[in-house]
C-alpha positions in Angstrom: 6.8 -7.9 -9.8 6.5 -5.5 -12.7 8.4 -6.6 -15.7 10.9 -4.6 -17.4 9.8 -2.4 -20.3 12.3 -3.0 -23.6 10.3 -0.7 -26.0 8.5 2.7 -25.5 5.5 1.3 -26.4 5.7 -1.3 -23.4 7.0 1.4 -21.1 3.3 3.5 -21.9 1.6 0.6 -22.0 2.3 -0.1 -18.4 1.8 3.5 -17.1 -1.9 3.2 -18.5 -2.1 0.1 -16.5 -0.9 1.9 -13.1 -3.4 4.5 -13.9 -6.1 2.1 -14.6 -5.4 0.3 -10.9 -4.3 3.7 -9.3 -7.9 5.0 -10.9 -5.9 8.0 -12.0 -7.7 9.9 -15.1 -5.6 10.9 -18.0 -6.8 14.4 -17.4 -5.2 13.9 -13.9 -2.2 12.5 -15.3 -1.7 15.6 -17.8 -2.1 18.1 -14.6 0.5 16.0 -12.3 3.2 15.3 -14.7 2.2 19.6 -15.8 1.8 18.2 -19.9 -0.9 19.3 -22.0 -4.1 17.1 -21.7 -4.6 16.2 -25.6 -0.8 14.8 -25.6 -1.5 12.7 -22.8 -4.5 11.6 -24.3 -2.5 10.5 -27.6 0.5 9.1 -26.2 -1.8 6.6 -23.7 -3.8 5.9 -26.8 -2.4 6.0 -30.3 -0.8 2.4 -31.9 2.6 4.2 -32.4 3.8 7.1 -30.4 6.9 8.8 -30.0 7.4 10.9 -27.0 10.7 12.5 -25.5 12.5 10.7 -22.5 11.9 13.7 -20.8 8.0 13.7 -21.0 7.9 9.4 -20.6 10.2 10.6 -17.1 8.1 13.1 -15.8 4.7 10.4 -16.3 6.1 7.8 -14.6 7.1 10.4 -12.0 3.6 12.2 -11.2 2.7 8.1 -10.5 5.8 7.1 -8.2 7.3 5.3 -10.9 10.9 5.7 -12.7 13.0 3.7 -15.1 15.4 1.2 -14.3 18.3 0.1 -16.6 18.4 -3.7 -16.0 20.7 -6.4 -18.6 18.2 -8.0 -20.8 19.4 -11.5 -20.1 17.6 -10.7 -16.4 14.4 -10.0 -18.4 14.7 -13.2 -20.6 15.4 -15.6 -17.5 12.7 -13.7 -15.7 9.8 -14.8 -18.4 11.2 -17.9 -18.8 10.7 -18.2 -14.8 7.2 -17.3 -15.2 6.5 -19.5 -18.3 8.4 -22.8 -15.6 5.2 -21.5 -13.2 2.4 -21.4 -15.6 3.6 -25.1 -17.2 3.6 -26.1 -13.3 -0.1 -25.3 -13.2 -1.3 -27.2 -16.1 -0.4 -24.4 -19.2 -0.1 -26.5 -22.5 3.5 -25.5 -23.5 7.1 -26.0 -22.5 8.1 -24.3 -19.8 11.9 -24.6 -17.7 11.8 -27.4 -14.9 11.4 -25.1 -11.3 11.6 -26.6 -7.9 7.9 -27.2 -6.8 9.0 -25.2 -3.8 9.9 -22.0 -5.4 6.3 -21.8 -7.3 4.1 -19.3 -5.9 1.0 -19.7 -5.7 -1.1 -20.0 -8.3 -2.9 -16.6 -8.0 0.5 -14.6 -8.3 1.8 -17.5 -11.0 -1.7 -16.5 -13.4 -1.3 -12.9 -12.6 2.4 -12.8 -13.8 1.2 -14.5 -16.9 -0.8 -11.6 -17.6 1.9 -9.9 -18.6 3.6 -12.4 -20.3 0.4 -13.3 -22.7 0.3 -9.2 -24.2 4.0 -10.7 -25.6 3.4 -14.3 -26.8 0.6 -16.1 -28.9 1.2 -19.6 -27.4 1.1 -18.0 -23.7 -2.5 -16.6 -24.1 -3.6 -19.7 -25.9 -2.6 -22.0 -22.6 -3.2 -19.4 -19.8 -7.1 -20.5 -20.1 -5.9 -24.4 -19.4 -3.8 -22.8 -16.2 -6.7 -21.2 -14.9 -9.3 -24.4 -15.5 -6.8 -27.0 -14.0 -6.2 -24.6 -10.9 -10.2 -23.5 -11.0 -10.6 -25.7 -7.0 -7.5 -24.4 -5.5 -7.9 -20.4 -6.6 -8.4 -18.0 -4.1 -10.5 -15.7 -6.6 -9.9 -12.6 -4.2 -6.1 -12.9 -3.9 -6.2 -13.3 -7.4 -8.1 -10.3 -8.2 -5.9 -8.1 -5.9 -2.9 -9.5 -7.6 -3.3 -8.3 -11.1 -4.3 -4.7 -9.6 -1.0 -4.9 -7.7 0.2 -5.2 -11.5 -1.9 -3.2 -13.0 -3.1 -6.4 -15.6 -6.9 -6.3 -14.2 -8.4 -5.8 -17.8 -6.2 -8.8 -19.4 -7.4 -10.7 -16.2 -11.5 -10.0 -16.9 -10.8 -11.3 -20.5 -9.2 -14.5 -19.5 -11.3 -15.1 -16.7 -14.7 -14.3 -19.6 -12.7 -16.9 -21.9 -12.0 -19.6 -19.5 -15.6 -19.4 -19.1 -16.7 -19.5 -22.7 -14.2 -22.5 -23.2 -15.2 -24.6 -20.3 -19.0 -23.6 -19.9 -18.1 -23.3 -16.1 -19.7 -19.4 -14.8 -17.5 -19.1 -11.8 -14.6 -17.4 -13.9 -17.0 -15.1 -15.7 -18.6 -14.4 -12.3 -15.7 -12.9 -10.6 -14.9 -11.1 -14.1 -18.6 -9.6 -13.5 -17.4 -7.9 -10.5 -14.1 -5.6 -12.0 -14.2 -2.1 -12.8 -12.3 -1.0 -15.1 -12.9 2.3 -17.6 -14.7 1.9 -21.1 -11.9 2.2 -24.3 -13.2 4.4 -26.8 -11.2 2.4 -29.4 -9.8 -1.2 -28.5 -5.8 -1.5 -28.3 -3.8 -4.3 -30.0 -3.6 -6.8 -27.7 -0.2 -8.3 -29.2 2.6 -6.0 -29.3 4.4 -4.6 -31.6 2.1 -5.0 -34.8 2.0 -4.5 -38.0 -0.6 -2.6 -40.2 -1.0 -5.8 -41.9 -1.7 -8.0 -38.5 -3.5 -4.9 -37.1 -6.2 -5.3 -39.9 -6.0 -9.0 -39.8 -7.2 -8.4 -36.0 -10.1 -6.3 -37.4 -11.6 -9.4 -38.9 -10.2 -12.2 -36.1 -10.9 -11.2 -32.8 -12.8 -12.8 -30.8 -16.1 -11.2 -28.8 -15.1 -11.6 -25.4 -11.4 -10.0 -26.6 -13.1 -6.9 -27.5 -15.6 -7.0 -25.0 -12.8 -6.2 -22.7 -11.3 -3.7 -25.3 -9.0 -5.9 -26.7 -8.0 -6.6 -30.8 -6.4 -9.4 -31.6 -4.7 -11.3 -34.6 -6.3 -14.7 -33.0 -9.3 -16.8 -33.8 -11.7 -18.2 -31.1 -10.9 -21.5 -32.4 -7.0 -20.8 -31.7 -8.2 -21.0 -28.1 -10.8 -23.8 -28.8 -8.2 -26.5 -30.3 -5.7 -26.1 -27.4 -8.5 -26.2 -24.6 -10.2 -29.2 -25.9 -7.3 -30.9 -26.4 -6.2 -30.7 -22.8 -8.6 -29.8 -20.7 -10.5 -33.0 -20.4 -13.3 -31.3 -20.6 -16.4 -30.7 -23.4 -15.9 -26.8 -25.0 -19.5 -25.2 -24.5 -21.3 -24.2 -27.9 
């Protein structure tokens, strides 16, 4: 499931993502939704953009997608369902009580937390622990096909790289090995929104296997590190 989009930025964010797992070109973008190719190219791209609702519509239309008007309470239980699901699977942080039976498995649970961790510093530090404590359960295919299905494969690569470098264990970073997904020519904030003081702040504290993937972010290796070691049970690798 998709989550809702409460900011424009989120809403572009997310068509970049269906065109990264539909392997649709911006180029090919511009020519479906009939807009000029270098607008395209800077609305996908820029840190702060401001297109008309007009041009957003006719985007999401060229890729069979459209905008639904949802209450925002729906959005808040939603993530909170989602952060209940990660916490079930070993994540380090509180998370509502959910009825064992009503967890999905874990390769949808991880995937949905994909999303979830471009919003929320403590979710990306304790997705790593969700994919360790889960590593002899995961069906590693399923799981790739289920962030494509939401469009999240370039967040998955990154955690799957940084489960690795945390735990010293190369099956994560194997199946990481083995997604395609287009070279950046400038990384994109992984947290959003940002400020300009937090974006330069990310300049100097992100990690290498964040921009590896194409990622900045305002979040130290050792942000990861002390949360891992502290509940994995396991020895960090050096």
């Amino acid at each position: 499931m998709m989550r809702p989009a409460t900011t424009t930025a989120e809403v572009l964010r997310e068509l970049d993502a269906k065109c990264v797992a539909d392997q649709v070109t911006r180029a090919e973008l511009a020519r479906r939704s009939r807009a000029p190719a270098q607008t395209v190219r800077r609305l996908l791209t820029a840190e702060v953009s401001n297109p008309t609702l007009g041009r957003v519509l006719d985007m999401l239309r060229s890729l069979d997608l459209g905008l639904l008007v949802v209450p925002l309470s729906d959005q808040t239980a939603e993530k909170d369902r989602v952060k209940g699901w990660l916490a079930h699977y070993g994540a380090a942080f509180y998370g509502p009580e959910v009825d064992p039976a009503e967890v999905p498995p874990p390769e949808t649970a991880l995937a949905e937390g994909l999303s979830l961790a471009r919003e929320s510093a403590s979710v990306s530090r304790a997705l790593p622990l969700a994919f360790w404590k889960t590593r002899q359960r995961l069906n590693y295919t399923r799981l790739v096909e289920e962030g494509k299905r939401l469009g999240r494969v370039r967040e998955l690569g990154f955690f799957l790289d940084l489960t690795t470098k945390l735990s010293g264990d190369p099956a994560f970073e194997a199946v990481a090995a083995k997604l395609r997904v287009r070279r950046l020519q400038r990384p994109v904030q992984f947290f959003q929104p940002t400020t300009k003081r937090e974006r330069k702040l990310a300049e100097m504290r992100t990690p290498e296997v964040a921009r590896k993937w194409g990622f900045r972010m305002n979040m130290e290796m050792e942000s990861f590190e002390s949360m891992f070691e502290k509940d994995a049970e396991v020895e960090v690798a050096r």
